[in-house]
TORLUM-295251 format. One record per residue (C-alpha): residue in three letters; x, y, z. Coordinates in steps of 0.05 Angstrom, whole numbers, plus 5000, padded with zeros to 4 digits. Example, Ala and Ser with C-alpha at 12.3 -4.5 7.8 and 13.67 -1.06 7.14 Angstrom:
BEGIN
ala524649105156
ser527349795143
% end
This chain:
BEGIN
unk269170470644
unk270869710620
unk264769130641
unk268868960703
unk269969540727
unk262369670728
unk260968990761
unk265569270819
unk260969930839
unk258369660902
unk265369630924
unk266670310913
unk261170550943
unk260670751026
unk256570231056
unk253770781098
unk250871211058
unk243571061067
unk239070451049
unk235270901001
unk241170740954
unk238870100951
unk232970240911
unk235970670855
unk238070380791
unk246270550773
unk241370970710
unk237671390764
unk243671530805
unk247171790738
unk241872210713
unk239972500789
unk248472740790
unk248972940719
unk242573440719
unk244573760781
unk246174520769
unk251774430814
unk254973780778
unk261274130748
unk262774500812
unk261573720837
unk266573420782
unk271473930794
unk271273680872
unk271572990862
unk277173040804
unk281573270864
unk281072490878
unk285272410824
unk281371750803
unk282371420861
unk277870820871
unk275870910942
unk277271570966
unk277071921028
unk272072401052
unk273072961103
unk269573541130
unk274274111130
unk274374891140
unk280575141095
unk284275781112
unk288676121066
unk292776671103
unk297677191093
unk303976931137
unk305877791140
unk299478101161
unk294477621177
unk290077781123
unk284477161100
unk286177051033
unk281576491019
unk277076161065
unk273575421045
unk267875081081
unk266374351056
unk258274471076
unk258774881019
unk260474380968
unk255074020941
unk256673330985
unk258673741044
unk266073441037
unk271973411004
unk275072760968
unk282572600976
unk286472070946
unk287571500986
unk294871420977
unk295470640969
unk301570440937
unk298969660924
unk296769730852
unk292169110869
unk287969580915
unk287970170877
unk290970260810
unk289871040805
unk294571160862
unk299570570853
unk300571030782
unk302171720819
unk306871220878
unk310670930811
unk311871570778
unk314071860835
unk317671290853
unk320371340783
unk322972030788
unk326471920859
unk330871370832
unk332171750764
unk335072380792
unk339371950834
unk342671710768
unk341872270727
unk340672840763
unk335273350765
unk330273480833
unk334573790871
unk340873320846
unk346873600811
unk346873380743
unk354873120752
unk352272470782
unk350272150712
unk358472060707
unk358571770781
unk359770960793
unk353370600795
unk351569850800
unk344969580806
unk345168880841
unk339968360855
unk340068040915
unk334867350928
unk333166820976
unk337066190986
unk333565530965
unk328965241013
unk327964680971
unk326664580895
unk320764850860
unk318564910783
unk321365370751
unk321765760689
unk329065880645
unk329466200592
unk336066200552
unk340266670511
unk337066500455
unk330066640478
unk327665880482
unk324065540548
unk328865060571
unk325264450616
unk324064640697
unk328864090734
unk330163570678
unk333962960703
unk336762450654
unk333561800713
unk327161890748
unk328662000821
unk323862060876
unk324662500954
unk323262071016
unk315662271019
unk315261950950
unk314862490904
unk318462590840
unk323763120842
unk323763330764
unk319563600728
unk322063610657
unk315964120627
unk317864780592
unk312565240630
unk308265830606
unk309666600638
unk301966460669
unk303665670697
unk300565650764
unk305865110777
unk311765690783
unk314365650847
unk310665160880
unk315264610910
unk315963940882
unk315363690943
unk311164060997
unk313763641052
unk320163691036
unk319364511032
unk322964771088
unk317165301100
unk319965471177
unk326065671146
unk322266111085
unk317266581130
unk323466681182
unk328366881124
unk322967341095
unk321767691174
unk329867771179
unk331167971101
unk331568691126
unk336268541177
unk340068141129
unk340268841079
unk342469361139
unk348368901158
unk350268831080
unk350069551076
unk354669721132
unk359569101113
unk359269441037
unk361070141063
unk366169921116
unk370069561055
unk369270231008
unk372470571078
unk378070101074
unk379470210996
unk378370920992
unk384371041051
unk389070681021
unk388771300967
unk388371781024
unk380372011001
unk373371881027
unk366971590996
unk360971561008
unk355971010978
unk348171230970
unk343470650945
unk335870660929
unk331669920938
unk326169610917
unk322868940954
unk319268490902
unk315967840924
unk317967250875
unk312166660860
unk315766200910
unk313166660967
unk320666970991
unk322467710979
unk328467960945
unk331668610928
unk333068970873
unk338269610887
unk341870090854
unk348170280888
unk351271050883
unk358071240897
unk360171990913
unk365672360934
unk366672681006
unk368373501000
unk370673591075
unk369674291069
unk361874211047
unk359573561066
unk352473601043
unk354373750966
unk354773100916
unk361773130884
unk364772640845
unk369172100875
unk376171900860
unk377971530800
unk381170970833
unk374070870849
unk370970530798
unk364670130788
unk366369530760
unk370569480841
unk363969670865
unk360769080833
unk366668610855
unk365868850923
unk358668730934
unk359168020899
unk364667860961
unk359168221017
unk353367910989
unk357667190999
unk359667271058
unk353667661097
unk350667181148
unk347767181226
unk343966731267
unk336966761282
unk335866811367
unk333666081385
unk327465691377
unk324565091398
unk323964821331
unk330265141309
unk334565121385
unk341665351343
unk337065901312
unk336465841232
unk342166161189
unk340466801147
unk344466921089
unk343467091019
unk341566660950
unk347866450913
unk343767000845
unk347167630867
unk348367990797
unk351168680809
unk351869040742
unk354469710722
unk349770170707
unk351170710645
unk347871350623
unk348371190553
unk347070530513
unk353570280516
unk353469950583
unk350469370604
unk343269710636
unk342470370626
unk338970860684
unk332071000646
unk331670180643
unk333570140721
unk328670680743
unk323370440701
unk324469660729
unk325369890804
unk319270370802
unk314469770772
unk315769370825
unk314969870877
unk307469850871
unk307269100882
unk305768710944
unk304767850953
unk300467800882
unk306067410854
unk305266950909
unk298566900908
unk296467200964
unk290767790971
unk292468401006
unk288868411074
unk291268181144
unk289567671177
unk286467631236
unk283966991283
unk276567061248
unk279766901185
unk286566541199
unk283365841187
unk281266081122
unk288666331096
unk292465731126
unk290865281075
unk295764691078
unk293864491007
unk296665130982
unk303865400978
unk300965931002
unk296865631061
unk303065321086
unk306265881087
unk301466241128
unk301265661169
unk308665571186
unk307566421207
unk302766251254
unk305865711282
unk312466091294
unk309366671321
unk307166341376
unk314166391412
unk315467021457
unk320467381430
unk319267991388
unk322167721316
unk317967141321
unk311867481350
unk312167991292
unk310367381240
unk303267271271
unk302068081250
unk305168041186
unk302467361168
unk298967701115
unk306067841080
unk309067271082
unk312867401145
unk316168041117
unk315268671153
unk320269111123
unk319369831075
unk318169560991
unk321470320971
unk327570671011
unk333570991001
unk338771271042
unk339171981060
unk343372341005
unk341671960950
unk336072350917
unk329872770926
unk324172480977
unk317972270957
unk314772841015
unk318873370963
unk314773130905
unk308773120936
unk309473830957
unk311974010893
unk305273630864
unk299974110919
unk303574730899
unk302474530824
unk294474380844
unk294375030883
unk296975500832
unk290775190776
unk285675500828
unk284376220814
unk286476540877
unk293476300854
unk295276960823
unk294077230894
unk298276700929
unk303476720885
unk307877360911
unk305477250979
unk308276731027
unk300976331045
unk299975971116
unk294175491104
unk290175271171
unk285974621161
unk280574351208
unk279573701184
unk273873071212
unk273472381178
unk266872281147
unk267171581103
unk271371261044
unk268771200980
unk264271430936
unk257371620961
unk252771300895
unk255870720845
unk253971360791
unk258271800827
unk263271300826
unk263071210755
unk262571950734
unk268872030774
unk273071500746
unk270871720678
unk271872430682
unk279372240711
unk280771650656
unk278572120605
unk283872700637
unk289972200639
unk288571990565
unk288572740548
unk295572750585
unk298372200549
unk296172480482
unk299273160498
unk306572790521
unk306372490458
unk304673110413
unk310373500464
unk314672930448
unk314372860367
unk315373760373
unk321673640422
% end
């Protein structure tokens, strides 16, 4: 375990495990776990954690029976492990809270959108040939901000270079003229704060996932409309990912399916009519993504309601199986599945809501981030539900909405792979053998009993044992891959 991670032990630590812990030295608590006689059955328990920074505890009595006669297979009581619990994974998607399980959420999320373009999971392997797109949609401009270009060539080009200096009405200089750095803390930040329309940024970001669902059903009412006029029927799947950009606004990154309609057998995949192509697909959700647009209900400072549309960057582009087209669908899964463990860090902002003990703290109105916070607060305070809904999700930004879905028959669901993950787990115990040619009902009595790790050395002993298991996995997918 690196320095840092060391320096953060008391946060991954229960508070309430006793004062006495106070006393111990991280040495003591390490050599009091280590020379236990039950430490490996004690590693093996906490390895079930799968490295997760602050896990959950629970007191449990597991069952295993035989669904056909009733027989106890297996029975587990967690007062017989040596912490009188058992550790689970907390789950966390937000890398920035817990790496461990952002990693399993990624990889899962990874394989979800992969056997959508390539099959496998449950998907017939015929919809690698199948149109696909994958299409960006953004945020409009709220008003100008630094920004970083870079051009086919690779170079920087300036943020906002003007040939005559200019100034907005507050005074401020509306160029910029620098070539920024990846890490600038200028990205995204206006030019101009007051001239920012911030209002207009939170209530775009609460009604985003409005603005998607009626993009969607625009997009397949259009594919309706081609597919009759050569007498077939289509159906479009899609898989999303929300990603927060450093200006504070969310945007979506999608990859489109499209799929034929068997009329006998509706639930199989087939492949869809050749006068179906995507390269239409991809004209067809440039004209949607124009033209999608509704009104906000009224507020009193916005009485016509503001307008939510989309950014003029929508770039749909066809996505190939091989390296001949544009992106290919290892490069789309990988790109969708990395952003799918991210939350408002781009932004700036820490995960954590906030609350009325800590609001003044967050609405900082000498931050971009402050003012956005600010203008959520402020526009939560009118009755109606969409505007209410900011003051909760203040902590986002204004945006409320799922960072992963899909529709229904586009692929596997992450609830399927994490079955198919326990069943994996249950067959290493070594009762599997039993289980195996028997179906298994598993009764569970389970009471909360803390998060985290009891001792900062159990904490690190953990993390260890599980960063020196996924470093043996790595090594073995490489030695598989150079035999394969």
């Amino acid at each position: 375990m690196t320095v840092p991670a060391l320096a953060l032990i008391p946060v991954l630590t229960d508070p309430g495990t006793g004062s006495w812990a106070n006393f111990r030295t991280l040495d003591d608590e390490l050599l009091d776990r280590a020379t236990r006689e039950d430490y490996q059955h004690w590693l093996s328990a906490a390895s079930a954690a799968g490295g997760c920074i602050r896990p959950i505890r629970l007191r449990s009595t597991i069952r295993d029976i035989d669904a056909a006669t009733g027989e106890l297979l297996h029975r587990l009581n967690t007062e017989d492990t040596p912490d009188g619990v058992i550790y689970l994974p907390c789950g966390d998607r937000r890398a920035s809270v817990c790496p461990p399980c952002a990693e399993t959420y990624r990889a899962d999320t990874y394989q979800l959108i992969r056997a959508g373009l390539a099959g496998g999971k449950g998907m017939p392997e015929s919809v690698a040939v199948h149109p696909c797109v994958f299409a960006t949609f953004t945020a409009p401009s709220f008003g100008p901000v630094h920004t970083r270009v870079t051009t086919s060539g690779g170079a920087v080009a300036r943020c906002r270079p003007r040939r005559k200096t200019s100034y907005c009405t507050h005074g401020q200089r509306i160029s910029c003229g620098q070539r920024h750095k990846e890490d600038d803390s200028s990205l995204g930040r206006p030019l101009c704060p007051d001239c920012y329309d911030y209002n207009a940024a939170v209530v775009w970001n609460a009604h985003s996932s409005e603005l998607w669902r009626r993009t969607v059903i625009t997009l397949r009412r259009r594919l309706d409309q081609r597919a009759k006029v050569h007498g077939v029927r289509i159906r479009l799947s899609y898989a999303k990912v929300a990603e927060f950009q450093r200006r504070g606004l969310i945007h979506f990154h999608a990859i489109f399916r499209l799929d034929g309609l068997d009329p006998v057998h509706p639930e199989r995949t087939v492949q869809p009519h050749p006068a179906i192509t995507a390269d239409g697909l991809a004209d067809l959700i440039r004209q949607v993504a124009a033209t999608a647009w509704f009104a906000t209900v009224p507020h009193p400072a916005k009485p016509k309601g503001w307008d939510i549309r989309w950014g003029a960057q929508v770039d749909p582009r066809v996505v190939r199986l091989t390296d001949d087209g544009e992106v290919t669908d290892i490069a789309v899964a990988s790109y969708l599945a990395k952003y799918a463990t991210k939350s408002t860090e781009p932004a700036g902002m820490l995960p954590g809501r906030i609350t009325a003990h800590n609001a003044k703290a967050y609405a900082d109105k000498r931050t971009h981030q402050g003012r956005l916070v600010t203008a959520c607060l402020k526009i939560g305070g009118h009755p109606h539900e969409d505007y209410q809904a900011l003051r909760r999700w203040a902590h986002m930004l204004g945006y409320r909405g799922h960072f992963a879905t899909k529709s229904r028959r586009y692929s596997t669901t992450m609830r399927a792979l994490r079955a198919a993950r326990r069943e994996w787990q249950r067959r290493q115990k070594p009762l599997a053998s039993i289980r195996r040619d028997k179906p298994v009902l598993t009764l569970t009595d389970l009471e909360w009993a803390g998060r985290g790790w009891r001792t900062g050395g159990d904490a690190l002993l953990a993390l260890s044992a599980a960063a020196r298991a996924r470093e043996h996995r790595r090594v073995a997918r490489e030695e598989l891959a150079c035999t394969t």
